[in-house]
PAZAPA-4460 file (N, C-alpha, C; in steps of 0.05 Angstrom, whole numbers, plus 32768, in hexadecimal, padded with zeros to 4 digits):
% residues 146
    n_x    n_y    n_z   ca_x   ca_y   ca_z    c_x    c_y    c_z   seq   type   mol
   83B6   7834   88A8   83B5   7851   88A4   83CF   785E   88AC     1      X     A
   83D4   7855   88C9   83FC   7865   88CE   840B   785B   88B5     2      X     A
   840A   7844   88A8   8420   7838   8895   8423   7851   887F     3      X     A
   8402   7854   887B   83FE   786A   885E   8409   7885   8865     4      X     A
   83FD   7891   887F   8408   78A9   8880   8428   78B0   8884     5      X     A
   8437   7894   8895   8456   7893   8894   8457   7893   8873     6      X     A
   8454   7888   8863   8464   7880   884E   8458   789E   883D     7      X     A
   8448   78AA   8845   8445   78CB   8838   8456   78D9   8843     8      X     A
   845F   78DE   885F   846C   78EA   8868   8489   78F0   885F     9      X     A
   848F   78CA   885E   84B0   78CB   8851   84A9   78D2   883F    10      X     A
   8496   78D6   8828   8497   78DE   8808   84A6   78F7   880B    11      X     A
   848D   7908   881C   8494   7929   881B   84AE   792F   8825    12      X     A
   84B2   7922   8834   84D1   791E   883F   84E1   7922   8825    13      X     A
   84E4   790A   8816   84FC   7905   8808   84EF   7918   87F4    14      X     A
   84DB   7924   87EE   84D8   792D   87D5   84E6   7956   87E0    15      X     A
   84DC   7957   87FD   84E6   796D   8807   8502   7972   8803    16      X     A
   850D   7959   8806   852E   7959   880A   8537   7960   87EC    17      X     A
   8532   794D   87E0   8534   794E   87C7   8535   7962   87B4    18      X     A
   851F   7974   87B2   8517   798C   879D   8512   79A6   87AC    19      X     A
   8519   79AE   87CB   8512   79BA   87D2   852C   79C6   87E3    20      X     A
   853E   79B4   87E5   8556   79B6   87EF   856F   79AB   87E5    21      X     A
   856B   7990   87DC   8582   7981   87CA   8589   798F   87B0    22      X     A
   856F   7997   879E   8575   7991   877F   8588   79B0   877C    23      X     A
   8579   79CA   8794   857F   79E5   878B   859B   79E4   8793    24      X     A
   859C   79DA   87AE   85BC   79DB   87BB   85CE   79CD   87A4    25      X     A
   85C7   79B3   879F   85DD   79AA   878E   85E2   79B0   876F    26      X     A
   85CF   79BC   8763   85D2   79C4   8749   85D6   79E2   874E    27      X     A
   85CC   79F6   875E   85DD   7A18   875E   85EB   7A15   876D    28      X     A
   85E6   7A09   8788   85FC   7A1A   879A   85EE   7A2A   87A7    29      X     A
   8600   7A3A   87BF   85F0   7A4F   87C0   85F6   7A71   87B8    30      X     A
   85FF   7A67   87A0   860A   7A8A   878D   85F3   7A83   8777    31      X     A
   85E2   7A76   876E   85D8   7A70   8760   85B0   7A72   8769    32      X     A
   859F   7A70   875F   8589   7A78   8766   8584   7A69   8779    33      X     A
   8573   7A67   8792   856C   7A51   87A6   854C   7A48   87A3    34      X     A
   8546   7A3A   87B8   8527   7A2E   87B5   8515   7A4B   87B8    35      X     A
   8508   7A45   879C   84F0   7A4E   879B   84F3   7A6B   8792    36      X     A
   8517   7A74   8784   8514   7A8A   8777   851E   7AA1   8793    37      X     A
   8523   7A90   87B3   852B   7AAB   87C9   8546   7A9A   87C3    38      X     A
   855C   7AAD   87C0   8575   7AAF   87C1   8580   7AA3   87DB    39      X     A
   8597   7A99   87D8   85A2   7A94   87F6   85BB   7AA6   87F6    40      X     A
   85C7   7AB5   87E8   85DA   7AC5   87E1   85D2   7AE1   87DD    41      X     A
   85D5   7AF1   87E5   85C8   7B0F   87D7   85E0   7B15   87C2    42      X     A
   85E0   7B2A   87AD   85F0   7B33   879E   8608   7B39   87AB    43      X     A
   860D   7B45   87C0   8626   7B55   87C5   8633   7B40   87D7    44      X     A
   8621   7B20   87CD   862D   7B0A   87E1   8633   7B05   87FE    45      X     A
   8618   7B17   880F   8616   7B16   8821   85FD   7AFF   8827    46      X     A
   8603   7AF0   883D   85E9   7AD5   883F   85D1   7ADF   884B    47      X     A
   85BC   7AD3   8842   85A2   7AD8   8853   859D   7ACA   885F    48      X     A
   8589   7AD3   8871   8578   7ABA   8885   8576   7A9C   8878    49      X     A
   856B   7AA0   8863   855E   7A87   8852   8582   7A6D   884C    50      X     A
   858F   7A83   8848   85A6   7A72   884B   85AC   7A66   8867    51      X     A
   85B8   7A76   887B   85B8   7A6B   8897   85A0   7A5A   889D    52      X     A
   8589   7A5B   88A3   8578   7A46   88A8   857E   7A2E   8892    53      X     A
   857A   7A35   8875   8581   7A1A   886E   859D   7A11   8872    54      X     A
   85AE   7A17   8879   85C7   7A0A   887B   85C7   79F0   889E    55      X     A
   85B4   7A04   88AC   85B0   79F7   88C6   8598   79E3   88C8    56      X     A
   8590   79E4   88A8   857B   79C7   88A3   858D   79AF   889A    57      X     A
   85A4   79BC   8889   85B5   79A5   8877   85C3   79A5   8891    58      X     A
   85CE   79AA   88A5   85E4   79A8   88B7   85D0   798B   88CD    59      X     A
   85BF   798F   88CD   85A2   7975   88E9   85A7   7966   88D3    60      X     A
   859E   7969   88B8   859F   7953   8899   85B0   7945   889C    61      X     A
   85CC   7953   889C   85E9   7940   889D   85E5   7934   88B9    62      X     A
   85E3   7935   88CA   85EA   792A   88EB   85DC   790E   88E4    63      X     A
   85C3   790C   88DC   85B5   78F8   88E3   85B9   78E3   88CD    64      X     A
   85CD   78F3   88AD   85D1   78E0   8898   85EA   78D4   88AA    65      X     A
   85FE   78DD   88C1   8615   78DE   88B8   860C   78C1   88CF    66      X     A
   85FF   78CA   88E4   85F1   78B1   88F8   85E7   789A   88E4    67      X     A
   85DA   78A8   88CC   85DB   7885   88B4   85EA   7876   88B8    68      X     A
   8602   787D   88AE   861B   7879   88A7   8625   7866   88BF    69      X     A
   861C   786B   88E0   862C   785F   88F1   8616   7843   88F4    70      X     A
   85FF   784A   88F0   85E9   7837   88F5   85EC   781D   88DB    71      X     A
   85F6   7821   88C9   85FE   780E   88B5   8615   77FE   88C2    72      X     A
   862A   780A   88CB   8641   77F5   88E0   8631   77E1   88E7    73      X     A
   861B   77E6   88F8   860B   77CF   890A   85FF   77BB   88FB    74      X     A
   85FA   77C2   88DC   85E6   77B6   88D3   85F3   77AC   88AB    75      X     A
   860A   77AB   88BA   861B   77A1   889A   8611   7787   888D    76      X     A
   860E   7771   889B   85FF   7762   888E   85DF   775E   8886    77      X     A
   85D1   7771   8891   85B5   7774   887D   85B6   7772   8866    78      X     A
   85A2   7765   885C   85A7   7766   8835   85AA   777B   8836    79      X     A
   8588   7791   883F   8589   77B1   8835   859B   77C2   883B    80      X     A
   85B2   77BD   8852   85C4   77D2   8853   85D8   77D3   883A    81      X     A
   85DD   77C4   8823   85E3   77C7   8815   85D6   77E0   8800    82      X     A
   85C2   77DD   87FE   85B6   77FC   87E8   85BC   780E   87FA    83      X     A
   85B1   7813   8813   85BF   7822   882F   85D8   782F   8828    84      X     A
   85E6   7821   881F   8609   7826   881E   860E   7833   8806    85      X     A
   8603   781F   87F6   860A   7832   87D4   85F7   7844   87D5    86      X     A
   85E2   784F   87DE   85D1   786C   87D7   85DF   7875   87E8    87      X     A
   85EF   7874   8805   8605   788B   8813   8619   7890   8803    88      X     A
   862A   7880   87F7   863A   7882   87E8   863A   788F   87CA    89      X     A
   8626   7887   87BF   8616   78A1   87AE   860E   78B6   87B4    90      X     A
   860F   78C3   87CD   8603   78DC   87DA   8625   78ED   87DA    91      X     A
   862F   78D8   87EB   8653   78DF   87E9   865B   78E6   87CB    92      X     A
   8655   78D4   87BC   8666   78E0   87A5   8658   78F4   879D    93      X     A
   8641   78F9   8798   8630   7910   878B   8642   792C   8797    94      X     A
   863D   7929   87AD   8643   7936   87B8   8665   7946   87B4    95      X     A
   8675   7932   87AD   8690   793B   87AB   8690   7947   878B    96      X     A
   8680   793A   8781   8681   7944   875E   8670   795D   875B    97      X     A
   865E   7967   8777   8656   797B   8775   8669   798E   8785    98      X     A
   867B   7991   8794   8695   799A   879D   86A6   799F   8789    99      X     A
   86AB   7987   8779   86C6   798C   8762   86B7   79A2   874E   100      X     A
   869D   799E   873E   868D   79B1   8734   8693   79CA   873F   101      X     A
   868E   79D1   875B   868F   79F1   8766   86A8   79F3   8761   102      X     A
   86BB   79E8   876B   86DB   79E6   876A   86E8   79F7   874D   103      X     A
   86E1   79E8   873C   86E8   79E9   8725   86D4   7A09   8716   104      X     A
   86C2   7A0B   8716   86B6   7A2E   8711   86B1   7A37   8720   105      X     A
   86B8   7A3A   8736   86BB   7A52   874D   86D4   7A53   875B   106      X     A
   86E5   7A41   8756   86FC   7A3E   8769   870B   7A33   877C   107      X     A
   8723   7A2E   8784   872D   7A21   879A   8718   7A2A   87B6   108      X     A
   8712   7A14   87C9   86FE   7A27   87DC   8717   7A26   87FA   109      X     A
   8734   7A18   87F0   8740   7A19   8803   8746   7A04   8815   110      X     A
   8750   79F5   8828   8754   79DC   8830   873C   79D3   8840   111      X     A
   872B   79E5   884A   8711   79D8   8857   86FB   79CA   883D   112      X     A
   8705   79D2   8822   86EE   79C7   880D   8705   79B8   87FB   113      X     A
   871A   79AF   8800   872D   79A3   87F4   8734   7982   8805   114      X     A
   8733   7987   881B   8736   7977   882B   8720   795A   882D   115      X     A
   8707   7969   882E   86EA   7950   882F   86E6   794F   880A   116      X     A
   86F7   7961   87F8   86EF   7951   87DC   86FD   7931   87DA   117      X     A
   8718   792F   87E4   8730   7914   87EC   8722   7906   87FA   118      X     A
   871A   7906   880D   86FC   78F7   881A   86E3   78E8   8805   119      X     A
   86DC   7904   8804   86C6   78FC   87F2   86C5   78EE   87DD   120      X     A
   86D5   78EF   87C9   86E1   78E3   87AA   86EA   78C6   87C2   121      X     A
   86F5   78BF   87D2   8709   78A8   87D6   86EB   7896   87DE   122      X     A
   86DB   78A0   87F9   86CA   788F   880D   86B9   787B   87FB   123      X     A
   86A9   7885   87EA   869A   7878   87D4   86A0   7869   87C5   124      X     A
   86B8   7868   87C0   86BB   7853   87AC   86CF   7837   87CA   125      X     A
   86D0   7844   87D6   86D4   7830   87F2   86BA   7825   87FA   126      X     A
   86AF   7835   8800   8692   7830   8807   8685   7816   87F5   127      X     A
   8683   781C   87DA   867D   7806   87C6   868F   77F3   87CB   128      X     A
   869F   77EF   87C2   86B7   77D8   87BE   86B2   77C9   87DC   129      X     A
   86B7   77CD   87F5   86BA   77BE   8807   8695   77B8   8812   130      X     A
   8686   77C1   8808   866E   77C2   880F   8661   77A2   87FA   131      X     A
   8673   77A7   87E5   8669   778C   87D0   8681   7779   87DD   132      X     A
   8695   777D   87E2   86AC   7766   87EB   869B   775F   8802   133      X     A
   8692   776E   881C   8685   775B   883F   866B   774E   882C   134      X     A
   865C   7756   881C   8648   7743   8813   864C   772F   880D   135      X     A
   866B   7731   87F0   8660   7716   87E7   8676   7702   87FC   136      X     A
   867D   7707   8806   8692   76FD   881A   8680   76EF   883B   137      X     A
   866D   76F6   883D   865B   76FA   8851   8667   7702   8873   138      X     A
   8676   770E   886D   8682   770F   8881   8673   771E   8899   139      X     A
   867E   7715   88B9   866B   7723   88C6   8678   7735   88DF   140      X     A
   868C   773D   88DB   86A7   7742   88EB   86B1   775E   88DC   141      X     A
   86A2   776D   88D4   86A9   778A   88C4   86D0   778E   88C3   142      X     A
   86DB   7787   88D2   86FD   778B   88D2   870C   776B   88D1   143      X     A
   86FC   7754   88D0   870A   7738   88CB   870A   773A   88B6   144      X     A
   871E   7727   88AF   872A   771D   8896   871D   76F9   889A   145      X     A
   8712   76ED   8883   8711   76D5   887F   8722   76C6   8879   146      X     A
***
């Protein structure tokens, strides 16, 4: 019975993340309509509550993805840290192609949103490439060379 109600839990989880915070943030933005039709922008482009709280949901979101990220170090040779790696790495790039997107019809956002796009565009395709090289290599020494 815990197995069923965990594995509902994560559903609503990822489906929460997903369509309730992912799909609006990454396809408008927030100049564009938000979840559920309340704005996170008012017209005269002043923010609302609904913005600040959600930004301080995506800000706990990132901490504990970015803790992913360190918890994979430990665990490079698991088969499964491999999908692990490429769905972060897919989150990374989405993410930068949803940056270059705002970039490109709204504008330069200035060196704080110029800076993590060079990041972002570079990590992922690092991410992949050395993530399939320690596999098929089996290596177990994350910085040796064989």
């Amino acid at each position: 019975m815990s197995r069923a109600i965990l594995q509902v839990s994560l559903a609503l989880a990822g489906l929460l993340l997903l369509f309730r915070f992912g799909g609006p943030a990454l396809i408008f933005g927030a100049t564009g309509p938000g979840p559920f039709g309340n704005n996170w922008v008012l017209a005269d482009r002043t923010a609302t509550l609904l913005l600040d709280a959600d930004l301080r949901f995506f800000g706990a979101m990132l901490i504990g993805t970015g803790l992913v990220f360190f918890w994979t170090i430990l665990k490079l040779d698991a088969e499964a840290m491999g999908t692990v790696i490429y769905i972060l790495a897919a989150a990374v790039a989405g993410g930068a192609a949803a940056r270059l997107y705002a970039r490109v019809t709204y504008g330069n956002p200035g060196t704080a949103g110029t800076v993590p796009l060079v990041f972002e565009t570079v990590i992922p395709i690092l991410l992949v490439f050395l993530r399939y090289r320690v596999a098929k290599r089996g290596q177990r020494a994350p910085f040796a060379e064989r």
